[in-house]
MARBA-3410 file (N, C-alpha, C, O; in Angstrom, 1 decimal):
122
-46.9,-3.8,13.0,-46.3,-4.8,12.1,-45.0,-5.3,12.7,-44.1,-4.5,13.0 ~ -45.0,-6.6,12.8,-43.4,-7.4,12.9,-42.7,-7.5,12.1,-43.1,-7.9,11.0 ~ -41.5,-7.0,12.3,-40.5,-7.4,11.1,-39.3,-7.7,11.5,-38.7,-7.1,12.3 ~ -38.8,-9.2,10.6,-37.5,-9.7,11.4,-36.6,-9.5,10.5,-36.8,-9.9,9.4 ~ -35.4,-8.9,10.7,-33.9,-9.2,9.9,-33.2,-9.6,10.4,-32.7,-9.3,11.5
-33.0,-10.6,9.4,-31.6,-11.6,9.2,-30.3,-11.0,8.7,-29.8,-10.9,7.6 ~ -30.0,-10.8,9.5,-28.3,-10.0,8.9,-27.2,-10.2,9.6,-27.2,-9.8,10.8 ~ -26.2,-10.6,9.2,-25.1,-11.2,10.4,-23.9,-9.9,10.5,-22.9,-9.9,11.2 ~ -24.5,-8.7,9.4,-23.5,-7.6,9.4,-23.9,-6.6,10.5,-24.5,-5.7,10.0 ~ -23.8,-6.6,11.9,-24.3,-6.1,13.3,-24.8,-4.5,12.7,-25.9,-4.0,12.6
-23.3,-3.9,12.3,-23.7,-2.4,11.7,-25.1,-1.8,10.7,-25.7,-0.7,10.9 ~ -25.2,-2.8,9.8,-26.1,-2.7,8.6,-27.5,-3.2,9.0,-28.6,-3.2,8.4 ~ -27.3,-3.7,9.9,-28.6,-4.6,10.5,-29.3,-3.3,11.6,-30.5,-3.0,11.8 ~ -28.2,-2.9,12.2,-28.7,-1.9,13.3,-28.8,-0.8,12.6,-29.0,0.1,13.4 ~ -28.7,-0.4,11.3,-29.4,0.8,10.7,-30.7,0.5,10.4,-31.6,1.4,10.6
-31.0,-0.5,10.0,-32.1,-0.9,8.9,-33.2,-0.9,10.5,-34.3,-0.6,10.3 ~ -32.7,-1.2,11.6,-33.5,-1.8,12.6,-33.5,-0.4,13.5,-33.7,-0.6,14.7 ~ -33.4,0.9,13.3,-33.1,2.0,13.6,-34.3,3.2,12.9,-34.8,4.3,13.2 ~ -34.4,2.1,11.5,-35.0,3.2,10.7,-36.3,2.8,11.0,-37.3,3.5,11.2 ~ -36.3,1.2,10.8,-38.0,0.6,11.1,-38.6,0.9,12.3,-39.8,1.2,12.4
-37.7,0.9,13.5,-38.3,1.5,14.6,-38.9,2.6,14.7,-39.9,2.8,15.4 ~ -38.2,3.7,13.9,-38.2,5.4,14.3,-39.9,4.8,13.1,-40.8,5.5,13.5 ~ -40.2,4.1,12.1,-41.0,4.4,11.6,-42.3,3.7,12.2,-43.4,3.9,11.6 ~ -42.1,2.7,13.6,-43.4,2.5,14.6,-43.4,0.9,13.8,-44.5,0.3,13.6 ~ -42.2,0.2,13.5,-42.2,-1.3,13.5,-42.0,-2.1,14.4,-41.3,-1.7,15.4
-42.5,-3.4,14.5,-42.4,-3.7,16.3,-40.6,-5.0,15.6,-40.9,-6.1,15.1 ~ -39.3,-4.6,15.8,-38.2,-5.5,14.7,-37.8,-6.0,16.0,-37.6,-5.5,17.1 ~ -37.5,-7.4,15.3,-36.3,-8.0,16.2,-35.4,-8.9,15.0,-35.8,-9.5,13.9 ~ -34.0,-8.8,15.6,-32.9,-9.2,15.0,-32.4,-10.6,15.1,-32.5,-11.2,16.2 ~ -31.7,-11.3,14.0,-31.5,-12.2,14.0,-30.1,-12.6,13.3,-30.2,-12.4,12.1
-28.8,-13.0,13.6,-27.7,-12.8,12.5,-27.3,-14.4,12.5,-26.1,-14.7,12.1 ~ -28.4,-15.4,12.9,-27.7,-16.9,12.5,-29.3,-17.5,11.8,-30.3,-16.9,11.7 ~ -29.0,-19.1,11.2,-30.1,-19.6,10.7,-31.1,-19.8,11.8,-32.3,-19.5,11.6 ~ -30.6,-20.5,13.1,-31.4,-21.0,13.9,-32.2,-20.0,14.3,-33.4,-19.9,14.3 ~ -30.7,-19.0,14.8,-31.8,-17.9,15.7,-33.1,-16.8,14.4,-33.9,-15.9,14.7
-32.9,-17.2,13.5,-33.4,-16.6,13.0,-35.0,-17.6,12.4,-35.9,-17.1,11.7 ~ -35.0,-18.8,12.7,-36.2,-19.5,13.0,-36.5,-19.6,14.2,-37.7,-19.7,14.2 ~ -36.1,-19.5,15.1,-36.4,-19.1,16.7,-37.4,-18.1,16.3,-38.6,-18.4,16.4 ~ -37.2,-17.3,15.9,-37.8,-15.9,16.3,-39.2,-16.2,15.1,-40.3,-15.7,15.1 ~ -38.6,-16.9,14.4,-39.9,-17.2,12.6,-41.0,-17.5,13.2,-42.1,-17.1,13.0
-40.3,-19.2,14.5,-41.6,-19.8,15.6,-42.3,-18.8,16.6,-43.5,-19.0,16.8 ~ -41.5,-17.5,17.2,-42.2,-17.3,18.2,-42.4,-15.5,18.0,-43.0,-14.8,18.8 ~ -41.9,-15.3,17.3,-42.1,-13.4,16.9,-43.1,-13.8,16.3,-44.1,-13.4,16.9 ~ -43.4,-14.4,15.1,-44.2,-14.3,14.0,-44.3,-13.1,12.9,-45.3,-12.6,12.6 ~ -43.2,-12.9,12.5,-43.2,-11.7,11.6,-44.1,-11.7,10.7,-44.3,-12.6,10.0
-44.9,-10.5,10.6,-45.2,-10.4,8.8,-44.4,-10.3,7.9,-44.3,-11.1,6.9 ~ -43.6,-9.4,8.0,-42.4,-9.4,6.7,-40.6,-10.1,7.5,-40.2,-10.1,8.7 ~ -40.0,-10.3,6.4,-38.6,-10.9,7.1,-38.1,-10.2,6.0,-38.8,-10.0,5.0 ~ -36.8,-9.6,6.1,-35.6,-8.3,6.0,-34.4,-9.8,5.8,-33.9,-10.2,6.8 ~ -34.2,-10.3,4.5,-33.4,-11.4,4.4,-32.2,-11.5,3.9,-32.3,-12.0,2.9
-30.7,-11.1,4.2,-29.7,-11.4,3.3,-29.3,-12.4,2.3,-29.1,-13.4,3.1 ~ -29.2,-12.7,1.5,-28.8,-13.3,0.5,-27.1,-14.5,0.7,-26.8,-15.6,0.3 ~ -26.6,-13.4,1.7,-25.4,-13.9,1.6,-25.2,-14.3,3.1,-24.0,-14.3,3.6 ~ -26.1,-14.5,3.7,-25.8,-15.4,5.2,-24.9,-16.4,5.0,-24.7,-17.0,3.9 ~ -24.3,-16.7,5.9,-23.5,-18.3,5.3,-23.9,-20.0,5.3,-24.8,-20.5,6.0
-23.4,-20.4,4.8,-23.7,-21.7,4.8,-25.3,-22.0,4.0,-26.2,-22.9,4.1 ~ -25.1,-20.7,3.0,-26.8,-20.9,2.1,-28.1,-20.9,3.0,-29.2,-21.3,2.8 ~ -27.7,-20.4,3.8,-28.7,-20.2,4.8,-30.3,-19.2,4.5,-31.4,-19.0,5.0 ~ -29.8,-19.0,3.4,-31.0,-17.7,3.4,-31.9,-18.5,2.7,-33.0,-18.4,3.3 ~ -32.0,-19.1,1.8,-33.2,-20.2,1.5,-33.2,-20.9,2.2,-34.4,-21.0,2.4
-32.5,-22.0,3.2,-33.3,-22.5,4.3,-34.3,-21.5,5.0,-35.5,-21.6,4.7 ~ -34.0,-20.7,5.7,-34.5,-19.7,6.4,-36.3,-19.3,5.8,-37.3,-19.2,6.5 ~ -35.9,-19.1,4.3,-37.3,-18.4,3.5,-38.3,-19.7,4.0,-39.3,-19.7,4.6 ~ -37.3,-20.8,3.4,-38.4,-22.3,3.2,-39.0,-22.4,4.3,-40.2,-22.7,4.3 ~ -38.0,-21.9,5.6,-38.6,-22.5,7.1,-39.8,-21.5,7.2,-41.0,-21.8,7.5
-39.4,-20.4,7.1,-41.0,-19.5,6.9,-42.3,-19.5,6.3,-43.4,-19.2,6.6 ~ -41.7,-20.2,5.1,-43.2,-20.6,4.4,-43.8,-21.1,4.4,-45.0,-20.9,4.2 ~ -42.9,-22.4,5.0,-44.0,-23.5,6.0,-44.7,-23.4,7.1,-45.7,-23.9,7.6 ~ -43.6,-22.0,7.7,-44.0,-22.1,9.3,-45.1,-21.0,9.1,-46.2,-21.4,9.6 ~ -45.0,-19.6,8.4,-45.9,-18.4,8.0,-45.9,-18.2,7.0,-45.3,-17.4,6.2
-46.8,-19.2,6.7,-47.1,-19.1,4.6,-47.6,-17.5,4.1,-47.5,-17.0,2.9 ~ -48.2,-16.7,5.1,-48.2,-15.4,5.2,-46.9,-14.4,4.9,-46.7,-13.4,4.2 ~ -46.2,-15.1,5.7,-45.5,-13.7,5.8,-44.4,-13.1,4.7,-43.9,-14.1,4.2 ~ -44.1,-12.6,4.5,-43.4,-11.8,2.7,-41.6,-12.0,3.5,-41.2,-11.8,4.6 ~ -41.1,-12.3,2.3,-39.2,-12.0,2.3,-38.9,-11.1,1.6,-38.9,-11.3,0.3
-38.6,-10.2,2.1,-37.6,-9.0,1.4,-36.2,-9.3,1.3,-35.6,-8.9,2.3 ~ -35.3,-9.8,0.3,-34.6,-10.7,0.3,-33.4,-9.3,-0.4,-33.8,-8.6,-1.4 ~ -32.2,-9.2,0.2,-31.3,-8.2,0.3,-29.9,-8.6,-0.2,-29.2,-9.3,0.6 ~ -29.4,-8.1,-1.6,-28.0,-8.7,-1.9,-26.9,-7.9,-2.3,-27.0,-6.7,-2.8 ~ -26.1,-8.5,-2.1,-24.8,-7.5,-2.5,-24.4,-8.1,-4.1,-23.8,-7.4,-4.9
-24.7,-9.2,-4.2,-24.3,-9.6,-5.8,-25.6,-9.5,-7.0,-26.6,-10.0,-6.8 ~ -25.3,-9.0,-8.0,-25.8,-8.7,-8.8,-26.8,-10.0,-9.7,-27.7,-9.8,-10.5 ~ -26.3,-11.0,-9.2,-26.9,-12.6,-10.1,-27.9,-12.7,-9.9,-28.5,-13.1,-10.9 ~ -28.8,-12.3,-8.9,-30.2,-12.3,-8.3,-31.1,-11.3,-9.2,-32.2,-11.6,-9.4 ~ -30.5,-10.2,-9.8,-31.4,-9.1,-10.6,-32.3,-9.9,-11.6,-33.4,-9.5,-11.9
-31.9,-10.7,-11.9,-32.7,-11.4,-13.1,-34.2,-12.5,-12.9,-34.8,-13.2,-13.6 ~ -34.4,-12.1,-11.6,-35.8,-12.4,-11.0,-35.5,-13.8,-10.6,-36.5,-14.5,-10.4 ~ -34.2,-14.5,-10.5,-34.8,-16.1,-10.0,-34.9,-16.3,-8.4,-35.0,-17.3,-7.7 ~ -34.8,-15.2,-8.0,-35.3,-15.4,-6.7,-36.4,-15.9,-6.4,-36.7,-16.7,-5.5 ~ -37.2,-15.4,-7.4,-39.0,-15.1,-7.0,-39.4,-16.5,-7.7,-40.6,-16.8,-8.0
-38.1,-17.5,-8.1,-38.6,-19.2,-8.7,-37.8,-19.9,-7.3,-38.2,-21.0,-6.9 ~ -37.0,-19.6,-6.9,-36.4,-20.0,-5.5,-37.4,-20.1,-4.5,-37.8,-21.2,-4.2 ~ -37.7,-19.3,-4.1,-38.4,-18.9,-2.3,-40.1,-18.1,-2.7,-40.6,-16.9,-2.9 ~ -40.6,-19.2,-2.6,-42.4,-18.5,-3.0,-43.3,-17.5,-1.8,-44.4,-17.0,-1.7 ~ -42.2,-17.4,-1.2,-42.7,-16.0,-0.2,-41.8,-14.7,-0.7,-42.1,-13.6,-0.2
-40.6,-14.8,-1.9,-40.0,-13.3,-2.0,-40.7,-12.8,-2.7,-41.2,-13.2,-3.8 ~ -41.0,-11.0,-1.9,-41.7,-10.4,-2.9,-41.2,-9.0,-3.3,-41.8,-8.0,-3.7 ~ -39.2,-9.3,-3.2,-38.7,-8.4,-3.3,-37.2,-8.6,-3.3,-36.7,-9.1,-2.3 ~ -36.4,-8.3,-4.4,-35.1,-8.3,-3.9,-34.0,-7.4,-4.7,-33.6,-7.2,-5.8 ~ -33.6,-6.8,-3.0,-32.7,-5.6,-3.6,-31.5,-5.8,-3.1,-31.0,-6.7,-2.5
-30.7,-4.3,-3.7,-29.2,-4.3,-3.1,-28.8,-3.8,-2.1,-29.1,-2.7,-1.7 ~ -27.8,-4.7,-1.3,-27.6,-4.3,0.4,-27.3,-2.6,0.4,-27.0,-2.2,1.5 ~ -27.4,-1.9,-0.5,-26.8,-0.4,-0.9,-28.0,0.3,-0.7,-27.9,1.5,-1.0 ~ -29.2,-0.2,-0.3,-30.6,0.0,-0.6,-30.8,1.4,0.6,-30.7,1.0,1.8 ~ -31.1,2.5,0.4,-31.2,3.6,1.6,-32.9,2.7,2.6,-34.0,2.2,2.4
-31.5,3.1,4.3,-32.8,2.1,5.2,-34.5,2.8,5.0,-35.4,2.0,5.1 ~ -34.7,3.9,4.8,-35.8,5.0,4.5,-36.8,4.1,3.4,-38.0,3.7,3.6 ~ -35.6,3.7,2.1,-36.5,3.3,1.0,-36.9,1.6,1.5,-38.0,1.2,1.3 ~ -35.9,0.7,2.3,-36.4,-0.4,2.6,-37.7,-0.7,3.7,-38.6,-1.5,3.7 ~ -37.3,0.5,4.6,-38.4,0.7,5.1,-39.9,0.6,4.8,-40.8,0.0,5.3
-39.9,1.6,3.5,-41.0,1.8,2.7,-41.7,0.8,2.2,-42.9,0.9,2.1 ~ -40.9,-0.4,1.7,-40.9,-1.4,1.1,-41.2,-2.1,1.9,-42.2,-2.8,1.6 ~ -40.8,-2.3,2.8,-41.6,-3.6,3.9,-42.8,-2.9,4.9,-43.5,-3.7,5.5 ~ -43.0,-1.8,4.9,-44.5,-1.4,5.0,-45.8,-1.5,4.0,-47.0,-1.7,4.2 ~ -45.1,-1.4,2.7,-46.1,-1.7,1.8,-46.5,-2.9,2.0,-47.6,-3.3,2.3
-45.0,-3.6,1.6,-45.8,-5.6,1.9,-46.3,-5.7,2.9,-47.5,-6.0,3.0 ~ -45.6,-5.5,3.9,-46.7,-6.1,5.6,-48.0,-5.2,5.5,-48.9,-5.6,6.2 ~ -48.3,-4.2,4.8,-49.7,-3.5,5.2,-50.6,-4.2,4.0,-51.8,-3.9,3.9 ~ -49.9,-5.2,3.2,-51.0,-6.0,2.2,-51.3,-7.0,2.7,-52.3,-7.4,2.2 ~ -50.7,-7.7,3.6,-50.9,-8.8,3.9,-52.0,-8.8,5.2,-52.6,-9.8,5.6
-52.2,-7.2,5.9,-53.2,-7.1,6.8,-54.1,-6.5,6.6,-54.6,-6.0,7.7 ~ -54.9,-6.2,4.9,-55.7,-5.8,4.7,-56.8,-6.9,5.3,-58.0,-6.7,5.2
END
C-alpha cells in the first residue's frame, strides 16, 4: 500500500513515516502543496496522511487536487485544533475518511490508514 504524508513538521512526519515503514508501507514524504501533488501525480497513493494546518490553506487544495486526480484514494486528515471535531471536515473534502489529533500515537495512525487503504483494495 502507498501512503503519502503531508507534513511540513520534519520530526512528526519522520515518526509517522518510521512507523508505516516498520509496518511494510511503501511512504513518501511531502512538506509543501506542490510537492505534495507531485507525488499525488506520480506516487499514486492509496491513502494521504494530511495536516490540517499546512500553510497558506493548503490542505484542502491538496485533498481537492487528489480527488480529482485519485477519486480513490482516502485522506486521513491530522489536526492540532480542536474546530474540526465537529465532523465538517467530512462536508469540506469528499475523500476524508478520518480526522484526528496531531497527538495521535504513530502505532494507532498506522492502524488507521491500513484499515482505509486495505478497503479500498478489496
Amino acid at each position: 500500500m502507498r501512503v503519502l504524508i503531508v507534513e511540513n513538521n520534519a520530526e512528526l512526519a519522520g515518526q509517522w513515516q518510521w512507523q508505516f515503514t516498520r509496518d511494510g508501507l511503501n511512504v513518501e514524504l511531502a512538506q509543501t502543496r506542490s510537492a505534495a501533488q507531485k507525488s499525488i501525480r506520480f506516487f499514486k497513493p492509496d491513502v494521504i496522511v494530511l495536516n490540517l494546518a499546512m500553510p497558506d490553506a493548503a490542505a484542502l487544495t491538496i485533498a481537492d487536487f487528489a480527488a480529482y486526480t485519485l477519486p480513490d484514494a482516502k485522506v486521513v486528515f491530522v489536526t492540532r485544533a480542536g474546530y474540526y471535531a465537529d465532523g465538517l471536515i467530512f462536508s469540506l473534502a469528499a475523500n476524508a475518511c478520518a480526522c484526528v489529533p496531531e497527538t495521535i500515537a504513530p502505532d494507532d495512525l498506522a492502524a488507521m490508514v491500513e484499515h482505509f487503504g486495505a478497503r479500498e483494495m478489496v
